[in-house]
C-alpha positions in Angstrom: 53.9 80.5 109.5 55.5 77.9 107.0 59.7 79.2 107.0 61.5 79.2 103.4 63.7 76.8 102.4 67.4 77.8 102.6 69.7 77.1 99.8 73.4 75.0 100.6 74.5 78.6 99.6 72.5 80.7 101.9 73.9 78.1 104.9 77.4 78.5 104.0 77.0 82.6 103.7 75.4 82.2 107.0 77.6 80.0 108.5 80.3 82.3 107.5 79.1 85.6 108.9 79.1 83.8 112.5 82.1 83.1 112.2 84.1 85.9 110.4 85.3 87.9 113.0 87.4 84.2 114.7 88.6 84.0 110.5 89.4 87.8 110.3 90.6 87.9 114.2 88.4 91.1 114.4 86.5 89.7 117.6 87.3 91.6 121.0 86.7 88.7 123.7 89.6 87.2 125.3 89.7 84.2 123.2 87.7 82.5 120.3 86.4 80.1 122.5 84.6 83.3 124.3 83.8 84.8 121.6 81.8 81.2 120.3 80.1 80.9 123.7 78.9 84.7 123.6 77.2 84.0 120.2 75.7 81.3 121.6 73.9 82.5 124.9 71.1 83.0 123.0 69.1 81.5 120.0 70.2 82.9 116.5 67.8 83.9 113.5 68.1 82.3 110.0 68.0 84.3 107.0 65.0 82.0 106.2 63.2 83.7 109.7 63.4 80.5 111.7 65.2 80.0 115.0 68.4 78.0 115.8 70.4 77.4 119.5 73.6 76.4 118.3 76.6 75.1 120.4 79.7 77.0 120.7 81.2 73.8 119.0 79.6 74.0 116.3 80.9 77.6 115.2 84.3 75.9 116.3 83.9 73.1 113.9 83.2 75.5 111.2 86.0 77.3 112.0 87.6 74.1 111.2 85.7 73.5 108.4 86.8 76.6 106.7 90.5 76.8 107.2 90.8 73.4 105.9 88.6 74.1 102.8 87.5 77.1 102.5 83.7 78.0 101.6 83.5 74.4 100.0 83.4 73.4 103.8 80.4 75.5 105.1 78.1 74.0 102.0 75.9 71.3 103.9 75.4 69.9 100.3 76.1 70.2 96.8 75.0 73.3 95.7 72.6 74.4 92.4 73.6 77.3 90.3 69.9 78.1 89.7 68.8 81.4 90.4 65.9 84.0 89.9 66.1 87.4 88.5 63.7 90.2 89.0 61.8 91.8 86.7 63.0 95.5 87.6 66.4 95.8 88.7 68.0 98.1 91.5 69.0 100.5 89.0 65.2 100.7 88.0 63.6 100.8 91.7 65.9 103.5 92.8 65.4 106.1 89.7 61.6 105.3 89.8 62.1 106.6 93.7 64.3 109.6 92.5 61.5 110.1 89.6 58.6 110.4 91.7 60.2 112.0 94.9 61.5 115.1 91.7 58.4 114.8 90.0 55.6 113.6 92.3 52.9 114.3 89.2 54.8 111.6 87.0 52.1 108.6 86.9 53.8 105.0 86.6 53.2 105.4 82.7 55.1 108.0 82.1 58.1 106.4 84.6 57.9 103.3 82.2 58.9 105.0 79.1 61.0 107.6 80.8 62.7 104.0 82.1 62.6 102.6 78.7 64.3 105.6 77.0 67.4 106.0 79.8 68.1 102.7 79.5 67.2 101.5 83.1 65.1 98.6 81.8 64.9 96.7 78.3 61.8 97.5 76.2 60.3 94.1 76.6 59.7 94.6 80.2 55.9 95.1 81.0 54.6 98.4 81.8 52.2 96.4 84.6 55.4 95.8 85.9 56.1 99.8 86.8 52.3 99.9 87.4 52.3 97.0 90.1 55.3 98.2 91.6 53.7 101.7 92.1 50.8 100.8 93.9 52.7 97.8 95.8 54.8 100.8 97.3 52.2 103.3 97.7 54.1 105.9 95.3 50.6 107.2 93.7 51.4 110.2 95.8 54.5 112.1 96.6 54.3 111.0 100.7 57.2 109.6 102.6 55.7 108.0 105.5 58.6 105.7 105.5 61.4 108.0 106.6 64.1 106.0 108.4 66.5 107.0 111.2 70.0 107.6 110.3 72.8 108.6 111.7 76.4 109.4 110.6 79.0 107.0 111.1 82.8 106.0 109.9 84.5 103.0 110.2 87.2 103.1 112.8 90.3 101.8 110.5 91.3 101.4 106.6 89.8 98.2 105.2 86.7 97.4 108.2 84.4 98.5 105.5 84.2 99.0 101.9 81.2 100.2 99.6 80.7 99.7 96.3 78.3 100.4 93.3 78.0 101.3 89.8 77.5 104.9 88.3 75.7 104.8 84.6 78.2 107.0 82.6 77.5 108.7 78.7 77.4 106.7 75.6 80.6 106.8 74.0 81.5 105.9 70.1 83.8 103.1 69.3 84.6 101.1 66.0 81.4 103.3 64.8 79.8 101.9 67.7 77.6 104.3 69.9 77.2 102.2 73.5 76.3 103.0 76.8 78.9 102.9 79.6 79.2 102.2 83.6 81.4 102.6 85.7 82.1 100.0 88.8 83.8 101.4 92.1 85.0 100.4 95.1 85.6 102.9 98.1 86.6 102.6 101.5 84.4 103.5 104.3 87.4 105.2 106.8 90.0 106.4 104.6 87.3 107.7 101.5 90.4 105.8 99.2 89.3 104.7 96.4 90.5 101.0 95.7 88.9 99.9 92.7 87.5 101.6 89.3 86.6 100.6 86.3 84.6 102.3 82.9 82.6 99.1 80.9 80.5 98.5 78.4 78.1 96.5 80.7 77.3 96.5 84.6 77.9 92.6 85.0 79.1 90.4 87.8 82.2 89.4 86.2 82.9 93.4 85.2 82.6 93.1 89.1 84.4 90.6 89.8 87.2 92.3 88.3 87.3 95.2 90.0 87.1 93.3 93.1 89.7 91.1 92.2 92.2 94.0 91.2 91.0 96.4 94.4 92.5 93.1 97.0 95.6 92.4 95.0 96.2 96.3 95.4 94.9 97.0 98.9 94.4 93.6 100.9 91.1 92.0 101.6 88.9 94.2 103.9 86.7 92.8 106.5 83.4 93.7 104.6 81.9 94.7 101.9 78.7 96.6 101.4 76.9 96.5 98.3 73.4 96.7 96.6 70.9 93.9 95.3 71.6 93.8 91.8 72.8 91.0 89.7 76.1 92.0 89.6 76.1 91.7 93.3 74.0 89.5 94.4 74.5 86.1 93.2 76.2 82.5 93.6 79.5 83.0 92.3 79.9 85.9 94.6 79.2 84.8 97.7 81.5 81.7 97.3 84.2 84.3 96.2 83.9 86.5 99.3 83.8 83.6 101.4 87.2 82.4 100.1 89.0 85.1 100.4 87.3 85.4 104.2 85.4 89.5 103.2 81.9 89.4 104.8 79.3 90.3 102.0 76.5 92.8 103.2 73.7 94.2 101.1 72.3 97.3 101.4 68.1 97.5 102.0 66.4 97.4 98.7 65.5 100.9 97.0 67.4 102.6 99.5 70.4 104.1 98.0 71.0 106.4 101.0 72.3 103.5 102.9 75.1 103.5 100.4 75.7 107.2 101.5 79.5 107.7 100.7 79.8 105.8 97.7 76.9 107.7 96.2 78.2 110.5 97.4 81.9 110.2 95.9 79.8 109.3 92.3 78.1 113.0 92.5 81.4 114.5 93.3 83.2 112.3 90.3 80.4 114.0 88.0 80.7 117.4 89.2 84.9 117.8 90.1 85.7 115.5 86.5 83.2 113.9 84.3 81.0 117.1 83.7 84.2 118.7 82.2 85.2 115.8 79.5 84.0 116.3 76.0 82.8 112.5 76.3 82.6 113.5 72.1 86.2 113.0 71.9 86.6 110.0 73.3 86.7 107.3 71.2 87.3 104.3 73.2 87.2 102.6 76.8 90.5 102.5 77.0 91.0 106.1 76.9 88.1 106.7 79.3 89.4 104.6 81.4 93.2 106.1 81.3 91.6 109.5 81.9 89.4 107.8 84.8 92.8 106.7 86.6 94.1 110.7 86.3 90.6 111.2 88.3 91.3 108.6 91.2 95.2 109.1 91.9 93.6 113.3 92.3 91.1 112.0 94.3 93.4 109.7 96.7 96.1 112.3 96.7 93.3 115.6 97.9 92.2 116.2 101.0 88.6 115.2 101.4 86.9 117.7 102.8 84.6 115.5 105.7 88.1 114.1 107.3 90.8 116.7 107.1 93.0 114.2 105.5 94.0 112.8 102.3 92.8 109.3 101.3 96.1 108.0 100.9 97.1 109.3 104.8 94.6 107.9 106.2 95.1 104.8 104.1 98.7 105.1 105.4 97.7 105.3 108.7 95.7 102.2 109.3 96.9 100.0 106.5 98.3 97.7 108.7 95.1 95.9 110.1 94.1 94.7 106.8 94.9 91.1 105.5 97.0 90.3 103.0 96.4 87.6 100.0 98.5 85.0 100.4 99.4 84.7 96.6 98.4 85.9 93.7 97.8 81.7 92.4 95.7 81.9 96.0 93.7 85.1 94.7 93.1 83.2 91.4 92.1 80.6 92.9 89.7 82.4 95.2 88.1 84.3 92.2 87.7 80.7 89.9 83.9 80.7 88.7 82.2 77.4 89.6 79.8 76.2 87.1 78.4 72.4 86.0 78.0 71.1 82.6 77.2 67.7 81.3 80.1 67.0 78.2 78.4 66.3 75.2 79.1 62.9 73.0 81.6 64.9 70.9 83.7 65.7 74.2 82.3 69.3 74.2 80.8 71.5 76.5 79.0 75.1 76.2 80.1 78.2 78.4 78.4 81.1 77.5 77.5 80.1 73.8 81.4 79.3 73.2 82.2 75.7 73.0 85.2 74.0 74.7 86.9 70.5 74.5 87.0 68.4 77.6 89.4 65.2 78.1 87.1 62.2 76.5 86.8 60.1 79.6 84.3 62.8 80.9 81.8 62.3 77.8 78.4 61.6 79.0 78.9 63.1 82.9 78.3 66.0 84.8 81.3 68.1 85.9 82.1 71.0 87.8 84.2 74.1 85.5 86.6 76.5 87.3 87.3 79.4 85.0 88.7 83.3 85.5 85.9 85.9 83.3 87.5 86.8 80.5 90.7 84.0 81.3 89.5 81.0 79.6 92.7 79.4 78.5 93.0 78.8 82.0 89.7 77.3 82.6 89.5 73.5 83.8 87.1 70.8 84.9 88.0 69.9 88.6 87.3 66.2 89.1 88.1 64.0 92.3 90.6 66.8 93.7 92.4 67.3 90.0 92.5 69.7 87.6 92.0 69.0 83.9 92.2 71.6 81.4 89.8 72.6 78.6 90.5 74.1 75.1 88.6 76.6 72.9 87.1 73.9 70.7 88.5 74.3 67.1 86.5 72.1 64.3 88.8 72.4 61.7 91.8 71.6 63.8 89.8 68.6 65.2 89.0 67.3 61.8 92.8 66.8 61.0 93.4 65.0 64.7 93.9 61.2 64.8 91.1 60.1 67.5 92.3 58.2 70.6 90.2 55.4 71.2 92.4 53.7 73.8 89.8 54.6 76.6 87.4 51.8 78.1 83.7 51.9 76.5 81.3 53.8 78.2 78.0 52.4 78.3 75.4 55.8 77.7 72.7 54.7 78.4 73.7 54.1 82.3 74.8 57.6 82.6 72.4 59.9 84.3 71.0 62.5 82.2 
């Protein structure tokens, strides 16, 4: 059987799992070096299926590797930003689960437009796509022959495990502006804290990133995080994110939001303890959700839950000391930077999501790699050769009245790759 190809990424995140526990200093041998040849008594499996007997100095050298450069030195190659999305998202496979296990009669017609109409999946999305997904998955009937073994379990300290998703909230009016809104959260597997929450307009990974981002600079970088298949979670600038910062990125099975038990769990009990009392009516704008949101967690943190005994915050207390703390908050910028590549266009510009930006005009004509923050971009630079050069919002009518410099040597175009 012919293996897939692994991308540079794919290495690197595997690269990094092995050796996570030497990083996070979570292993239980007597030493690293034990902990390397344990690993390595026997072959390993790829993501890709294939089969690999690595050498305890290898995982030693990427050890190396990684406190010298962080993820950049666990990528074999250069990476490529290019991805795939599928046609029905996680959101949409899971409440076409929930819709036939409720109503087994429900053919994959009806799920389409009962999709279509709650949102879960744009109207331009095929209706063979429901269809072919029903019948791929045997859901014509309402059998469950597929019933997996689970078990209970807890995470012995504050910050081994966190889990987060995203909970579809009502439509709210704003500016005269009627919009759906989700809410992202983060949870911790011991303590039931929660560390990160936030109300937006749109489930995105940079909305994600966010929360993330605010969650470690509040509580210290956990040793893993558990999460679901969805775009906002499962892409490039992710994984190169949670290996800087040294948090072990697991995904939960597809369609299978029992796996996520706790964090799904603390959505129904958000629902039925606060959000089924708001008049969402009244509330006119995010950032009052939001505010109201934050009265809802510090209740939350402060109560005790009722499967430990505890409050979140004691048994945060408690174990808080065998989590990792960021080195700085520049270090936790830095870690959270988006990496993307643009070629700069003859006029010195270049294009991030529609908006244009000036670049220095030695780059015109080349390739370069763009560190930027979501929703920071005055920050935002081209990193070239080890140095940062910032990039401006480009402004036409401000460029129009600027004398040109011209001082730079000529660049000859039509040697430049395209």
């Amino acid at each position: 059987m012919k293996k897939s190809k692994m991308s540079p990424l794919d290495i690197a995140h595997f690269r990094f799992a092995l050796i996570a526990p030497v990083i996070q200093r979570t292993y239980l041998d007597p030493s690293a070096a034990a902990y390397y040849r344990r690993v390595c008594e026997k072959p390993l499996m790829l993501p890709n299926g294939s089969v690999f007997h690595y050498q305890p100095g290898t995982l030693e050298k990427w050890v190396e590797y990684y406190n010298k450069h962080g993820m950049d030195g666990l990528i074999p190659k250069e990476r490529s930003d290019k991805g795939a999305t599928r046609v029905l998202p996680d959101t949409a496979i899971c409440e076409i689960h929930r819709l036939k296990e409720k109503y087994p009669r429900l053919n994959a017609t009806q799920i389409y437009y009962k999709l279509v109409q709650d949102d879960f999946i744009p109207a331009v999305v095929s209706v063979k796509a429901v269809q072919r997904f029903v019948k791929t998955n045997d859901l014509k009937s309402a059998r469950n022959i597929n019933v997996k073994d689970r078990k209970a379990f807890e995470e012995e300290y504050f910050g081994a495990l966190w889990q987060a998703d995203t909970c579809y909230l009502p439509h709210i009016t704003e500016n005269g502006k009627n919009r759906r809104t989700y809410l992202i959260m983060i949870i911790d597997d011991h303590s039931r804290l929660i560390v990160g929450g936030e109300i937006f307009y749109s489930d995105n990974a940079y909305n994600f990133q966010k929360v993330l981002k605010n969650a470690v600079s509040a509580y210290g970088i956990a040793h893993k995080l558990y999460i679901d298949n969805g775009s906002a979670y499962k892409n490039d600038q992710l994984t190169l994110i949670m290996g800087s910062i040294g948090m072990v990125e697991l995904h939960a099975p597809v369609a299978d939001g029992a796996s996520k038990g706790k964090v799904e769990r603390n959505f129904r009990t958000l629902k039925n303890r606060w959000l089924y009392g708001l008049d969402v009516s009244n509330i006119t704008s995010l950032k009052e959700f939001n505010e109201l949101l934050s009265d809802y967690v510090r209740k939350h943190n402060t109560t005790i839950h009722s499967a430990t005994g505890q409050t979140p915050i004691d048994r945060f207390i408690l174990t808080k000391d065998r989590i990792k703390v960021p080195k700085s908050k520049e270090w936790l910028d830095e870690c959270f930077y988006n990496r993307i590549t643009r070629k700069v266009n003859n006029d010195s510009c270049i294009s991030i999501d529609s908006v244009y930006y000036d670049a220095p005009q030695q780059f015109i004509g080349m390739k370069v790699e763009i560190r930027f923050l979501p929703g920071i971009m005055e920050d935002a630079y081209i990193l070239y050769d080890g140095k940062p050069y910032p990039i401006h919002a480009t402004d036409k009518v401000a460029n129009a009245r600027t004398k040109r410099n011209n001082n730079f040597p000529k660049i000859d175009y039509s040697r430049k790759e395209s």
